[in-house]
N, C-alpha and C positions, 0 to 999 in steps of 0.2 A: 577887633579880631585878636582870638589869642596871641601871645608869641611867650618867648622863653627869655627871663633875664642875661644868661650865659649863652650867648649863640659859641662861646668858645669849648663849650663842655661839649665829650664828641664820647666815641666809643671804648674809650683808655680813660676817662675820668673815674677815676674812684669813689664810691660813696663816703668814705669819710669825706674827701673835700670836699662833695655836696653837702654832706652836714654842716660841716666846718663856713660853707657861704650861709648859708639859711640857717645857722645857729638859733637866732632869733622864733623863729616859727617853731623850732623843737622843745627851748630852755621852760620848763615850766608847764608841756605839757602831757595830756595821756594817750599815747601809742598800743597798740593792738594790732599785732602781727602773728598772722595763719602760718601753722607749716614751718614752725624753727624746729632745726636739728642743727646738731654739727657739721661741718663741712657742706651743708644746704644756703640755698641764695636768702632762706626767712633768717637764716644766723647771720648773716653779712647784713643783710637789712638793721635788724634789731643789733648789730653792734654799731653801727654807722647813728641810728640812733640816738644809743644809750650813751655816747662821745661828746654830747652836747647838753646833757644834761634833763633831761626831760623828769617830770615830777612821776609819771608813773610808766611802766615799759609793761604791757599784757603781753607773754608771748603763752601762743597756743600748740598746741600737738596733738597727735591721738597717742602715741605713747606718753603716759606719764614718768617714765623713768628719763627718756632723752630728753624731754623740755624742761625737767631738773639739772640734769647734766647740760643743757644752753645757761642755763639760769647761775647754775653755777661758775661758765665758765666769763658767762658775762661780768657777775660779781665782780670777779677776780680782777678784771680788766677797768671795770669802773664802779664799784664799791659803793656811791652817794643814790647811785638811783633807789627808786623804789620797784624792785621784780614783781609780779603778780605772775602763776603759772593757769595753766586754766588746760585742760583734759577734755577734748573733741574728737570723734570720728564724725568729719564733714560725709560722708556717704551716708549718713544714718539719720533720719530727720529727728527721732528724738533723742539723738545725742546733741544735736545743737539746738534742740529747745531746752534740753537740759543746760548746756555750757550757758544760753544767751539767759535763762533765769539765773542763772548762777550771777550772771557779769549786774543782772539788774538789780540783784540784792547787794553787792556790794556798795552800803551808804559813803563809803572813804572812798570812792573813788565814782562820784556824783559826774563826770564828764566824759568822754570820751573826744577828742579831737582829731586822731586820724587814724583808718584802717586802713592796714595793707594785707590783703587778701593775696594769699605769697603759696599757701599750698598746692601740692596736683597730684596729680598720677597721670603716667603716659605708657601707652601703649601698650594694654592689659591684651594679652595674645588670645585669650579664648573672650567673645561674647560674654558679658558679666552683666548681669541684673544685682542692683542695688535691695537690699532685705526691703525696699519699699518699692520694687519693681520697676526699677528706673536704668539705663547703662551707664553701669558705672563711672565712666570718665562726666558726662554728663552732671551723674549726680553729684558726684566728689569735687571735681574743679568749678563747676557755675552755681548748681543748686543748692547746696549747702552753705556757700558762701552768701549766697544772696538772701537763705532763711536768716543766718544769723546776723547777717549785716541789718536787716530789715528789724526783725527782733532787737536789736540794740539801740537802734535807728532815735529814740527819745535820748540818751547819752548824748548822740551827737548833736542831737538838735538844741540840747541845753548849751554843751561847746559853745556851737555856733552865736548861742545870744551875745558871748563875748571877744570873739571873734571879728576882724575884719571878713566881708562879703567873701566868701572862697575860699575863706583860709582851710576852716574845716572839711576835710578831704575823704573821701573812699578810691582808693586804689586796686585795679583789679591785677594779677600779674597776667598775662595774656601769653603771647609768641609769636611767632612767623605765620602762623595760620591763617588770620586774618587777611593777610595779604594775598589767601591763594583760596580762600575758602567762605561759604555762607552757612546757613541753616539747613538741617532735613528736615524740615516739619514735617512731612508728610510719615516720617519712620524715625521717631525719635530713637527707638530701640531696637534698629538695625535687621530687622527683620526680612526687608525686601531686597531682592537683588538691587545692583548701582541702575544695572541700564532699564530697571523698571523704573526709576526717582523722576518725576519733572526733571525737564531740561536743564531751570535753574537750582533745581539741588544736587545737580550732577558732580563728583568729584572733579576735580582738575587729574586727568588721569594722564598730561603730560606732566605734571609734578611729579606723582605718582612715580611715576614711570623711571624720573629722575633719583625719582628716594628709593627704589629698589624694590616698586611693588607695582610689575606690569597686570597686563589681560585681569585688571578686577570689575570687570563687567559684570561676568557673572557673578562675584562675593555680592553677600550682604555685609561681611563685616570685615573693617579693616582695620589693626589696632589704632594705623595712624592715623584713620578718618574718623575714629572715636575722638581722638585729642582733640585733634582741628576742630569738631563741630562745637566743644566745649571751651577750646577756647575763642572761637569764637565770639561764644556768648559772655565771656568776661567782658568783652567792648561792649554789646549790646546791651548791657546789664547798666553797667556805666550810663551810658546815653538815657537810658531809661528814668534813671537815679537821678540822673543831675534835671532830668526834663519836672521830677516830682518836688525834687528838694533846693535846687538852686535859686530862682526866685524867691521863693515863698521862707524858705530860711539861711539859705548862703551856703549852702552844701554844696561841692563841688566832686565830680566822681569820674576817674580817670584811668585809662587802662596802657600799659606798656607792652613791650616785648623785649623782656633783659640780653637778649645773644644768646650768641651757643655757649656753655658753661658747663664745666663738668661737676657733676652733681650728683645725688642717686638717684635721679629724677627718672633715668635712663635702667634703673634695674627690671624693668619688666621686658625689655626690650628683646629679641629675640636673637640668636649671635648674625643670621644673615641682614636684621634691620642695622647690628651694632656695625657690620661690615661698611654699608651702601653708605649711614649714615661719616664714615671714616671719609668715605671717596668723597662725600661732597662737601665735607669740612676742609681736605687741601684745595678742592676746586672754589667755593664760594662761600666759606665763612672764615672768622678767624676768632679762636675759642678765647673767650672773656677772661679774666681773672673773675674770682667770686667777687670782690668787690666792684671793681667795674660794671657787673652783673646786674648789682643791688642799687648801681647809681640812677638808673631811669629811674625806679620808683620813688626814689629819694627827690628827685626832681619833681615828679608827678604829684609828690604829697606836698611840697615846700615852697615851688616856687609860686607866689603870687599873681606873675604875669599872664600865668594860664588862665584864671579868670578873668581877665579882661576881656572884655567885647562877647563873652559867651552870650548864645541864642538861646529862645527857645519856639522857634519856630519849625513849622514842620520841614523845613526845606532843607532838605539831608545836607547839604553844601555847608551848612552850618556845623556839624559835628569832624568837621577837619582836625580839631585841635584835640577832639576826644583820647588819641592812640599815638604813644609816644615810642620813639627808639633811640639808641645811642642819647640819651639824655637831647633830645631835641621832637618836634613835633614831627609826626611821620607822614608822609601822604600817598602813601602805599597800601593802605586799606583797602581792600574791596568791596567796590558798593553796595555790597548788600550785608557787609561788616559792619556801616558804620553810618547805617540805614537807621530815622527816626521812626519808619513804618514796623522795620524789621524788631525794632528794639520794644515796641510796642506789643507785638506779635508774641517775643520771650517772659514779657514781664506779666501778659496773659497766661499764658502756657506754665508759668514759673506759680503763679497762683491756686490752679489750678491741680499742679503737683503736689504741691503742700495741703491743700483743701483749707485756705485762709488768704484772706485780701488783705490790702493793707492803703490804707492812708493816715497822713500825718495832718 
């Protein structure tokens, strides 16, 4: 059964001292991190990184001016790595068929050893279909990450040949959602009112209710139930991953939930979500440091202990060790978050989307 080397790392660790424990697992290798900007939780990742030495750091963005300005400001701070920048809009599928042939032609950097799938968008306030017909939060935080991870997917798998079992990692960054939320399959793209949904795709509308978004019976679309559903499927996506790749070549794939963290993550947000959200951060959260933020995934990619005992049985009881928080294993999931049935159901539907399968 999984566990965590550091049962003492809690929700005030820092990722550099995650780095700084599992140095080892970083020194010499190549990193690929979604979603670096400034003052974003991918720049506290990829500097927590780039602090221990790794032979190459990929960080991506869909602006290419600001993942120049990461890259630069990384340099500055640690100077021996090797930057690579790489230019993606995840909501667009062939922009990341473009960036994942870009990452496969480069012959210098023959490995890839661990992804952190770090970008998002939240709470896009009007109903938004993706240029490939998809809602946007959907396409941009799960399906885009899952084309390009997948797409890369022979990098990692070469990693792994030299790798300890598990080492080599896909990290999805997830959130609170999980804990309060499942899938819509039935209206992937928000279409139908809530209180038409099955029972079990029903919002949690005392949550709701708590986050500052009563009587959504009758909505079809709520910005926050677009996050949720998407991040969602960052765990699902995971569980999927590791059910394809863990045995068969030691790939390991794991999803977090960094905290509350001030970030731009929140610029779509609308001022009465920015209010509710205010009242529930003095009542039940307590806002992270970016670094602190960037420490679970740092745990999730580095620590070795998470492989141990991993299943791959259908028996969802087995994917406990899937979805991490405060840098420790979380068991606050919602079952049908962190559902073998359910992750099976995404990685169909995620095929599908794309109009391309895949095995390794």
């Amino acid at each position: 059964m999984a566990t965590t080397t550091h049962p003492e790392f809690n929700e005030e660790t820092e990722a550099l001292d995650v780095a700084k424990a599992f140095s080892s697992g970083i020194r010499g290798k190549t990193v690929l991190i979604t979603g670096v900007n400034r003052g974003g939780l991918g720049f506290s990742t990829a500097q927590a990184f780039a602090s221990q030495s790794p032979s190459c750091l990929i960080v991506t963005g869909r602006d290419p001016a600001k993942t120049q300005e990461s890259i630069k400001a990384l340099r500055a701070e640690f100077p021996d790595v090797n930057y690579r920048g790489l230019q993606v809009d995840l909501s667009i599928q062939q922009s990341v068929r473009d960036a994942a042939a870009e990452v496969m032609s480069w012959t210098d950097v023959p490995t890839i050893d661990i992804v952190v799938n770090s970008a998002g968008v939240m709470c896009i306030q009007e109903r938004t279909l993706s240029k490939d017909g998809i809602e946007q939060h959907f396409a941009t935080n799960h399906l885009g990450h899952w084309l390009l991870t997948c797409l890369i997917i022979p990098k990692l798998i070469k990693a792994a040949e030299n790798n300890p079992k598990g080492a080599t990692r896909i990290v999805n960054v997830s959130s609170a959602s999980p804990q309060v939320s499942g899938m819509r399959w039935s209206d992937i793209n928000f279409e139908k009112k809530n209180k038409d949904l099955p029972a079990e795709e029903q919002p949690n509308h005392e949550w709701f209710q708590m986050c500052g978004c009563p009587n959504i019976e009758d909505a079809s679309y709520v910005p926050l139930d677009g996050y949720n559903r998407s991040k969602v499927a960052n765990v699902l996506f995971g569980i999927a991953a590791t059910k394809r790749l863990f045995d068969k070549y030691g790939i390991l794939s794991l999803s977090v939930h960094p905290g509350v963290i001030e970030t731009e993550l929140g610029r779509n947000m609308s001022l009465k979500d920015l209010e509710a959200f205010a009242e529930l951060r003095k009542s039940f959260f307590k806002v992270k440091t970016l670094g602190a933020g960037a420490s679970t995934s740092l745990v999730a990619a580095l620590d070795l202990k998470l492989a141990q005992g991993v299943g791959q049985s259908e028996n969802d009881s087995e994917n406990w060790g899937c979805y991490l928080e405060d840098c420790q294993i979380s068991g606050k999931g919602h079952p049908l978050a962190v559902s073998s049935k359910e992750a099976e159901k995404l990685w169909d539907i995620s095929e599908k989307l794309v109009g391309q399968t895949f095995a390794w």
